[in-house]
PDB file of N, CA, C and O in Angstrom:
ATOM      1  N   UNK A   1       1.545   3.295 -21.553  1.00  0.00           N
ATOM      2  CA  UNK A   1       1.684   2.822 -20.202  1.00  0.00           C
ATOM      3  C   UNK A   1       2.936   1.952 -20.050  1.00  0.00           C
ATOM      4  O   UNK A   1       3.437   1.675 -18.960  1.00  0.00           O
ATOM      5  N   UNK A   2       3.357   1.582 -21.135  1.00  0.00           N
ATOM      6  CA  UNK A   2       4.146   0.240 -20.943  1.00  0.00           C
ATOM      7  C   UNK A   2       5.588   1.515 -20.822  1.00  0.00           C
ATOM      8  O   UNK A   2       6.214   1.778 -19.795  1.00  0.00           O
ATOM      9  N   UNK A   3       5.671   1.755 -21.373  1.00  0.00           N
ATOM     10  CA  UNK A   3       6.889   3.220 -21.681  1.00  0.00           C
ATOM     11  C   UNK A   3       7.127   3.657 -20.074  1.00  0.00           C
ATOM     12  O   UNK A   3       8.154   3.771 -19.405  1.00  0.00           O
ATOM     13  N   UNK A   4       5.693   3.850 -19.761  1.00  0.00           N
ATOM     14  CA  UNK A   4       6.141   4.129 -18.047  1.00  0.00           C
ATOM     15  C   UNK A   4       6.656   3.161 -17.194  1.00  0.00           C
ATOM     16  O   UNK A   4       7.449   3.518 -16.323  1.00  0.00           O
ATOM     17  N   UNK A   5       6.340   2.005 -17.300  1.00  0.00           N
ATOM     18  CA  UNK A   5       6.640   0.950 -16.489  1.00  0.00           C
ATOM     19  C   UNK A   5       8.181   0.843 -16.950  1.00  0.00           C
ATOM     20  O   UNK A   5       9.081   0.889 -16.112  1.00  0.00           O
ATOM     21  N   UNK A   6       8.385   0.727 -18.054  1.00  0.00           N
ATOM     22  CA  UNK A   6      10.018   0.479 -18.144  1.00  0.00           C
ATOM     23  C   UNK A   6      11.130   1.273 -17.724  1.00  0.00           C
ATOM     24  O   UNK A   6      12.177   0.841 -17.242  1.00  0.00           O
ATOM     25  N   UNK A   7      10.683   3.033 -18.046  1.00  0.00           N
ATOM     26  CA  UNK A   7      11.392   4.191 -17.831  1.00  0.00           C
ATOM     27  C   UNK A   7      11.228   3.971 -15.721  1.00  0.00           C
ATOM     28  O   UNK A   7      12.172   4.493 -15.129  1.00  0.00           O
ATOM     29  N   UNK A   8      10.360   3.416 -14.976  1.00  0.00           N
ATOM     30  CA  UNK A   8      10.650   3.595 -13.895  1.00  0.00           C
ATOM     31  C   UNK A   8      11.039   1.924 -13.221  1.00  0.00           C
ATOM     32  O   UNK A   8      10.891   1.398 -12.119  1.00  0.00           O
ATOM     33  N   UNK A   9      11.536   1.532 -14.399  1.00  0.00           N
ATOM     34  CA  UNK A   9      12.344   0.164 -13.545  1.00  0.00           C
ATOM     35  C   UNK A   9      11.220  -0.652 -13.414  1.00  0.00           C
ATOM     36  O   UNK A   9      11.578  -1.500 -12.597  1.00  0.00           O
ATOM     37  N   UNK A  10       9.903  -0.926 -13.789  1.00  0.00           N
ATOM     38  CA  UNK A  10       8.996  -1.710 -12.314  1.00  0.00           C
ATOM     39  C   UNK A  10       8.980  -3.280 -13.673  1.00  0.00           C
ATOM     40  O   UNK A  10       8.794  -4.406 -13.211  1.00  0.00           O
ATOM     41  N   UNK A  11       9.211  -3.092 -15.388  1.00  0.00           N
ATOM     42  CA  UNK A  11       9.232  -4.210 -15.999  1.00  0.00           C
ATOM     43  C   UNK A  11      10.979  -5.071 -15.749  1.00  0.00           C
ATOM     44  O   UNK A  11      12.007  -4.479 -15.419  1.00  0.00           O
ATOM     45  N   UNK A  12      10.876  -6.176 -15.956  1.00  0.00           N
ATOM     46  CA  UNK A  12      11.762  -7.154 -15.847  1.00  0.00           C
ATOM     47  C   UNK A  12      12.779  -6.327 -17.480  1.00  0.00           C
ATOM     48  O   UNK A  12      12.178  -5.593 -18.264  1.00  0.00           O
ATOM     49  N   UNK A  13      14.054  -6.617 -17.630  1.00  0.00           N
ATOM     50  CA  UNK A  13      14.553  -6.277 -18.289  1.00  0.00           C
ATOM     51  C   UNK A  13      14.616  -6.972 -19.874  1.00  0.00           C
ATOM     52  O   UNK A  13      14.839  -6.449 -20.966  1.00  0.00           O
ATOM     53  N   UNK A  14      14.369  -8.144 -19.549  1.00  0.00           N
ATOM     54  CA  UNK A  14      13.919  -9.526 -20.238  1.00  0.00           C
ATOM     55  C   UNK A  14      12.861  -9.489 -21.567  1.00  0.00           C
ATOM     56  O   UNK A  14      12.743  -9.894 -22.724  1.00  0.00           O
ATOM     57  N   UNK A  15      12.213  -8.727 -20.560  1.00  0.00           N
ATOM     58  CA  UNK A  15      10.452  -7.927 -21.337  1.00  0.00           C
ATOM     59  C   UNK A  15      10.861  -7.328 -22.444  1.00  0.00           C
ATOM     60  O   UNK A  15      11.686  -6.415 -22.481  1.00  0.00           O
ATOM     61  N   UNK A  16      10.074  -8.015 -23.748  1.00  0.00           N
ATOM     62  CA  UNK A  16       9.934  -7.572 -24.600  1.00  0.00           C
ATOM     63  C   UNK A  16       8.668  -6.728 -24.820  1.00  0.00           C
ATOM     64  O   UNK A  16       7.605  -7.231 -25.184  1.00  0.00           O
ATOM     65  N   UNK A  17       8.900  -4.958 -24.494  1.00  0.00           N
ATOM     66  CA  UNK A  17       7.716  -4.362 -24.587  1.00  0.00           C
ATOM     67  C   UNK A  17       6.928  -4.451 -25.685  1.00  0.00           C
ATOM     68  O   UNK A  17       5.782  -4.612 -25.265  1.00  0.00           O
ATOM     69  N   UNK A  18       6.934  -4.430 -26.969  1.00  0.00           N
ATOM     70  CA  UNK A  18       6.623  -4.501 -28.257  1.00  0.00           C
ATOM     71  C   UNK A  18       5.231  -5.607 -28.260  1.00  0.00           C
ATOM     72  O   UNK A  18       4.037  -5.588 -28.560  1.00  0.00           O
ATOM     73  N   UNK A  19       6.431  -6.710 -27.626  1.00  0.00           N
ATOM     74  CA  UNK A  19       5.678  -7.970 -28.502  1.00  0.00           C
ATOM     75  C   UNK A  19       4.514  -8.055 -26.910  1.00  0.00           C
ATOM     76  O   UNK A  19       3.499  -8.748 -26.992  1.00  0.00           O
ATOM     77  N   UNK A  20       4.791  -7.384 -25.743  1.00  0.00           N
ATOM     78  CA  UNK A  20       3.898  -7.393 -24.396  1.00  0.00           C
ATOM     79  C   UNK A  20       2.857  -6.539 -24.720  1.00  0.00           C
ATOM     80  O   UNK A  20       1.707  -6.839 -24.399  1.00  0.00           O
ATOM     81  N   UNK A  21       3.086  -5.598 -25.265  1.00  0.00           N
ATOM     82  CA  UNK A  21       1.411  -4.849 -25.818  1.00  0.00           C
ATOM     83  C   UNK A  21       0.805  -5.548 -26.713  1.00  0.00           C
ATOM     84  O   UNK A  21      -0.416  -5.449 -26.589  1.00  0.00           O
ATOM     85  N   UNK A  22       1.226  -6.406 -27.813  1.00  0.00           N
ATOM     86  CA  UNK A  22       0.019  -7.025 -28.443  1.00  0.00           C
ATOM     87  C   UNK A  22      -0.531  -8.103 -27.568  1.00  0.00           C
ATOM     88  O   UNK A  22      -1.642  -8.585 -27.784  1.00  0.00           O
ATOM     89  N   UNK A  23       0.235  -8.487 -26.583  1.00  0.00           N
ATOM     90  CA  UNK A  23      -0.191  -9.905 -25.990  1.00  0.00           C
ATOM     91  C   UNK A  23      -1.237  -9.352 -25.195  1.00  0.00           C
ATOM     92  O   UNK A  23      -2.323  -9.932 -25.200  1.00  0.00           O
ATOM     93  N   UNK A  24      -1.063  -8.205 -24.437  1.00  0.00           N
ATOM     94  CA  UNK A  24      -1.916  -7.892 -23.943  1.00  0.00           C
ATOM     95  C   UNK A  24      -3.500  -7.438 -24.499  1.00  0.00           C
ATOM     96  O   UNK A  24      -4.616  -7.756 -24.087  1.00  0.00           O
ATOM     97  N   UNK A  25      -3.101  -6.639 -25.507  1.00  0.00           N
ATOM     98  CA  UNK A  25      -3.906  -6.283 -26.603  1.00  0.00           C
ATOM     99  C   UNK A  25      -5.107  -7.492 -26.551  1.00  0.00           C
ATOM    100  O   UNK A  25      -6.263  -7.522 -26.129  1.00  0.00           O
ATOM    101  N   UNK A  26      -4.282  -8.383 -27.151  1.00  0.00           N
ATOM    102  CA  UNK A  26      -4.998  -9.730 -27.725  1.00  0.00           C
ATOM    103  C   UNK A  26      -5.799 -10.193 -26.475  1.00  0.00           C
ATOM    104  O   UNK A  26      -6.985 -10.483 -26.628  1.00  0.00           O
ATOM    105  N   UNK A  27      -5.242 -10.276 -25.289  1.00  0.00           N
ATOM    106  CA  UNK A  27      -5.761 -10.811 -23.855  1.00  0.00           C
ATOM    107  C   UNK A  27      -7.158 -10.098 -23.784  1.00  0.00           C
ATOM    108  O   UNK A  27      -8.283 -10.596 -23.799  1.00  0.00           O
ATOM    109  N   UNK A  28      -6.750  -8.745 -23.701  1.00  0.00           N
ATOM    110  CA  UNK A  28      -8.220  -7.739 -23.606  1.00  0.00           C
ATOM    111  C   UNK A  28      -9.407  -7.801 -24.777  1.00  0.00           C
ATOM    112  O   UNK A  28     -10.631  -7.738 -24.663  1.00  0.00           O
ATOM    113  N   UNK A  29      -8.702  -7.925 -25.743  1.00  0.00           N
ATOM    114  CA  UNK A  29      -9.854  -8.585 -27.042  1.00  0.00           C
ATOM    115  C   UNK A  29     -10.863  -9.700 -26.864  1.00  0.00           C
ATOM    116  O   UNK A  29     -12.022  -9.759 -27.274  1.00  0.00           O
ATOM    117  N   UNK A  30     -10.112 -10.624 -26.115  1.00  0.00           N
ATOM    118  CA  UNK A  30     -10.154 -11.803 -26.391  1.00  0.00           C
ATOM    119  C   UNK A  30     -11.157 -12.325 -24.957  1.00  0.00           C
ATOM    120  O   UNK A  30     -11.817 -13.355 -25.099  1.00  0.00           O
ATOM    121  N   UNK A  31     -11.211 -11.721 -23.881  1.00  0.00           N
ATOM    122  CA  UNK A  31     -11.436 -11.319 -22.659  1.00  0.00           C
ATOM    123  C   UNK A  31     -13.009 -10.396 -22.835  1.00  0.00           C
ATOM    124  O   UNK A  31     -14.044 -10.506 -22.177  1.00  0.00           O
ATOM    125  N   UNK A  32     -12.730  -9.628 -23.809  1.00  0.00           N
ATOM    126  CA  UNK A  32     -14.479  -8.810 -24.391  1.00  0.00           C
ATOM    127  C   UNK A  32     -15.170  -9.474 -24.576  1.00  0.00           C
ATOM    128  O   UNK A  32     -16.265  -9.530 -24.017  1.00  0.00           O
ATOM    129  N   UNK A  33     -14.625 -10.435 -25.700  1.00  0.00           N
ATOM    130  CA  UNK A  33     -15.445 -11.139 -26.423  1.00  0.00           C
ATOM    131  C   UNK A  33     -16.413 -12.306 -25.983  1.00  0.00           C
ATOM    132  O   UNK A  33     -17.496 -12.698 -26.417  1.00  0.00           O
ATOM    133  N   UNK A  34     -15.126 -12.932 -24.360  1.00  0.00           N
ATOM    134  CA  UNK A  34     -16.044 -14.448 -23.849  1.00  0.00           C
ATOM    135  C   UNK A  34     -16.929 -13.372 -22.649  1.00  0.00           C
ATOM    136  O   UNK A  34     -18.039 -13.763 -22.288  1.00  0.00           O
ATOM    137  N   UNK A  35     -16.569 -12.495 -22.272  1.00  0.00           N
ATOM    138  CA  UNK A  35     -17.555 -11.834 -21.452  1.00  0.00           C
ATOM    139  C   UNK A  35     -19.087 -11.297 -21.965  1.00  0.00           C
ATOM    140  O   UNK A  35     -20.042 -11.133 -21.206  1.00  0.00           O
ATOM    141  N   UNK A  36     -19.095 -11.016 -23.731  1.00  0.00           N
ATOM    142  CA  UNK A  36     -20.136 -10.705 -23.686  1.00  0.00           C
ATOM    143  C   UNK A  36     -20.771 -12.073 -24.287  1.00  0.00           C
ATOM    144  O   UNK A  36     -21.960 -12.126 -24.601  1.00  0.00           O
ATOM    145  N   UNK A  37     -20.006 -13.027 -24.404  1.00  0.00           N
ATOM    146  CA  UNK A  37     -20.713 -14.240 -24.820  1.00  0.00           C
ATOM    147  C   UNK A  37     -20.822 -15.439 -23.777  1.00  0.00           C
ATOM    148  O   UNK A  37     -21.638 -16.343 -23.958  1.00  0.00           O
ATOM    149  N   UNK A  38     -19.824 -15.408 -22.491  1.00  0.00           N
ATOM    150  CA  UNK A  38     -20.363 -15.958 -21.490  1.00  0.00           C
ATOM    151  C   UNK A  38     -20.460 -15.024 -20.177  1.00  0.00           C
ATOM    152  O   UNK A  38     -19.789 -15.294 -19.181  1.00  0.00           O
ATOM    153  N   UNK A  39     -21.361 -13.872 -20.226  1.00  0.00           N
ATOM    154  CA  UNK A  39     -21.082 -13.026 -18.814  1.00  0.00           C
ATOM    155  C   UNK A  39     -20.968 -14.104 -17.582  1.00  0.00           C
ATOM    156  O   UNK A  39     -20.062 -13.971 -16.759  1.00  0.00           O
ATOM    157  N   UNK A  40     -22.072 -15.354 -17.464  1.00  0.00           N
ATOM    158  CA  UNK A  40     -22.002 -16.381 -16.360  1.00  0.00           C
ATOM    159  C   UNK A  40     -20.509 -16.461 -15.914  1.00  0.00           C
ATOM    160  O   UNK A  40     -20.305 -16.297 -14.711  1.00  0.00           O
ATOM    161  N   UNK A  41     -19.539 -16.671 -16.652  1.00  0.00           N
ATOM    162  CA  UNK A  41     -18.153 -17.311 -15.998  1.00  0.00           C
ATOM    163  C   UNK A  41     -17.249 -15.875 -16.398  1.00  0.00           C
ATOM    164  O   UNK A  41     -16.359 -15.414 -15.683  1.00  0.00           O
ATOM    165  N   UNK A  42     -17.636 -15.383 -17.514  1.00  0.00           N
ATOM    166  CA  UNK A  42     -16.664 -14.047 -17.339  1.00  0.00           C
ATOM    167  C   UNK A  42     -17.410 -13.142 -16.845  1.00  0.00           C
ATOM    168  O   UNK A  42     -18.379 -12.704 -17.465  1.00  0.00           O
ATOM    169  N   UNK A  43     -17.070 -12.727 -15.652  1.00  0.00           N
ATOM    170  CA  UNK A  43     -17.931 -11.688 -14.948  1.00  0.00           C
ATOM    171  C   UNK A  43     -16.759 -10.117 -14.827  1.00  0.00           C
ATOM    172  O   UNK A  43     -15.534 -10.212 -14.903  1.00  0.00           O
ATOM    173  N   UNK A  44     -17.403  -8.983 -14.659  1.00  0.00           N
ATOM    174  CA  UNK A  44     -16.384  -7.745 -14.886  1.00  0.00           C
ATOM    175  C   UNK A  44     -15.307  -8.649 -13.827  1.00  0.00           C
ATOM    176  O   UNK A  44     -14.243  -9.077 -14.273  1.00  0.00           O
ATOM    177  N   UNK A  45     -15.732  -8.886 -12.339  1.00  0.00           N
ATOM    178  CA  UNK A  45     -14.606  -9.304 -11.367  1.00  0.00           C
ATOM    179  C   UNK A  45     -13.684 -10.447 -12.010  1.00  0.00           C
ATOM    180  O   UNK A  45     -12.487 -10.278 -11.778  1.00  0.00           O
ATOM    181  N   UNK A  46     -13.970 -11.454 -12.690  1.00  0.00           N
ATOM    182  CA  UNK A  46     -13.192 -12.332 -13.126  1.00  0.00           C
ATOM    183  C   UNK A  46     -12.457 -11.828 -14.704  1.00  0.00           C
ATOM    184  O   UNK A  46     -11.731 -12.526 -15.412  1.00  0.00           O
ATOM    185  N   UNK A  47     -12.845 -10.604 -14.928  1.00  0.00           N
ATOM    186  CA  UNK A  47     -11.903 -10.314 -16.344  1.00  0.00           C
ATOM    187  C   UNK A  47     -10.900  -9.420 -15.630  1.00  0.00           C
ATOM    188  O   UNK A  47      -9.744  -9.341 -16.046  1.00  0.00           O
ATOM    189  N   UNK A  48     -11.317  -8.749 -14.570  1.00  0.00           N
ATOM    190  CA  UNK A  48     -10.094  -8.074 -13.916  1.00  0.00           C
ATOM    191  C   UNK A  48      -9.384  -8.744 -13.302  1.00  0.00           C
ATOM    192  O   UNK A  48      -8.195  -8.439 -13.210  1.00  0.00           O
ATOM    193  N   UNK A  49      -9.875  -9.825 -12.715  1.00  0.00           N
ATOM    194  CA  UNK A  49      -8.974 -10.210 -11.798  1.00  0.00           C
ATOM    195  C   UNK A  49      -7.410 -11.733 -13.151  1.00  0.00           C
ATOM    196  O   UNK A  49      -6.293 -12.191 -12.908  1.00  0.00           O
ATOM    197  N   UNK A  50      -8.247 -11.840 -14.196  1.00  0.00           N
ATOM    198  CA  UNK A  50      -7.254 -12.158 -15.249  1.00  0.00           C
ATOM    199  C   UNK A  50      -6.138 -11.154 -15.470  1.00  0.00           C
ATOM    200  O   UNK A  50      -4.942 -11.446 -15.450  1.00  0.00           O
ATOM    201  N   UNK A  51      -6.894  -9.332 -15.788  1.00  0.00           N
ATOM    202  CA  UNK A  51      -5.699  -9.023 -16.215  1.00  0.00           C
ATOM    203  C   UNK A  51      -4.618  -8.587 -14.846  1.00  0.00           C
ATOM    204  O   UNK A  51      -3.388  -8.594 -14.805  1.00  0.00           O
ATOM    205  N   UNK A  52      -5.127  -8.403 -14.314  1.00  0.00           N
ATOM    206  CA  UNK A  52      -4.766  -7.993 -12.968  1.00  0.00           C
ATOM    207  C   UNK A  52      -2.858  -9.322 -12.715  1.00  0.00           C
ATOM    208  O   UNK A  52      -1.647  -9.131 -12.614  1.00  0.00           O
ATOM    209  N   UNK A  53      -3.682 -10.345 -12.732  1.00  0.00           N
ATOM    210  CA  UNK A  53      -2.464 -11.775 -12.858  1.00  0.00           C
ATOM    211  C   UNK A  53      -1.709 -11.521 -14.030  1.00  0.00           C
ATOM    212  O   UNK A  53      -0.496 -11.726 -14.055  1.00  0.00           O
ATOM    213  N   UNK A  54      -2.369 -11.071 -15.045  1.00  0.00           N
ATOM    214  CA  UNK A  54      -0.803 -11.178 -16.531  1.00  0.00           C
ATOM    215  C   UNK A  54      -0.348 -10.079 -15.955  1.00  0.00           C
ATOM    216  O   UNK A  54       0.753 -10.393 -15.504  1.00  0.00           O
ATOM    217  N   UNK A  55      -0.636  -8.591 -15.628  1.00  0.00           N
ATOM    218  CA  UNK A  55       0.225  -7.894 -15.414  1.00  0.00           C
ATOM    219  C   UNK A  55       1.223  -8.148 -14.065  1.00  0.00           C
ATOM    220  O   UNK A  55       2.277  -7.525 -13.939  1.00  0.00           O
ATOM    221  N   UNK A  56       0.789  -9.070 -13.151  1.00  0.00           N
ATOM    222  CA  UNK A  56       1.445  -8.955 -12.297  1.00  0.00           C
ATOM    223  C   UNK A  56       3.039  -9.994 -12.723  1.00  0.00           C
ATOM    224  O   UNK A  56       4.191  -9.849 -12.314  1.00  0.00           O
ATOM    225  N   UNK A  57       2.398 -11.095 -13.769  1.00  0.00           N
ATOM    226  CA  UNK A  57       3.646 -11.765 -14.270  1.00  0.00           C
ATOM    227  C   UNK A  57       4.634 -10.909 -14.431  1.00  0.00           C
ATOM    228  O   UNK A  57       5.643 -10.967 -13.727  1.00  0.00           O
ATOM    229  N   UNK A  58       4.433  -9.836 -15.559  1.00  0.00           N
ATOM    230  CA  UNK A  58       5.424  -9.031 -16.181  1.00  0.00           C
ATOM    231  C   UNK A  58       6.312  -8.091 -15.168  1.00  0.00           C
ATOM    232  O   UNK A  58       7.425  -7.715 -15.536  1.00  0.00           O
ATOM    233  N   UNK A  59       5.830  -7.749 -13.978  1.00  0.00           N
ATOM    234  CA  UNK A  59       6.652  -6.849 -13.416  1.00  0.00           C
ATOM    235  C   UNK A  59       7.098  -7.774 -12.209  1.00  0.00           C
ATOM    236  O   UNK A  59       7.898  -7.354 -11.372  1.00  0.00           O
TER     237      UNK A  59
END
């Protein structure tokens, strides 16, 4: 996905794709894990709406 975003212009040039997939990686790991251990505050709407904000940083 990230390959697409760059080949059509929409990442910052700045962006280091490499090191932006593990971060993300790690975000979504990390994002599983308090959801199935706090569903109360991580709810599906509040894990999307996290990644939803990092990706919007990057582009």
């Amino acid at each position: 996905m990230s390959e697409i975003l760059v080949l059509q212009g929409i990442l910052s040039d700045s962006i280091n794709v490499q090191l932006e997939i593990s971060r993300l990686s790690a975000l979504i790991d990390g994002l599983f894990i308090h959801a199935l251990l706090r569903p109360d505050v991580y709810s599906p709407e509040k894990v999307k709406e996290v990644i939803c904000y990092h990706l919007e940083t990057i582009i």
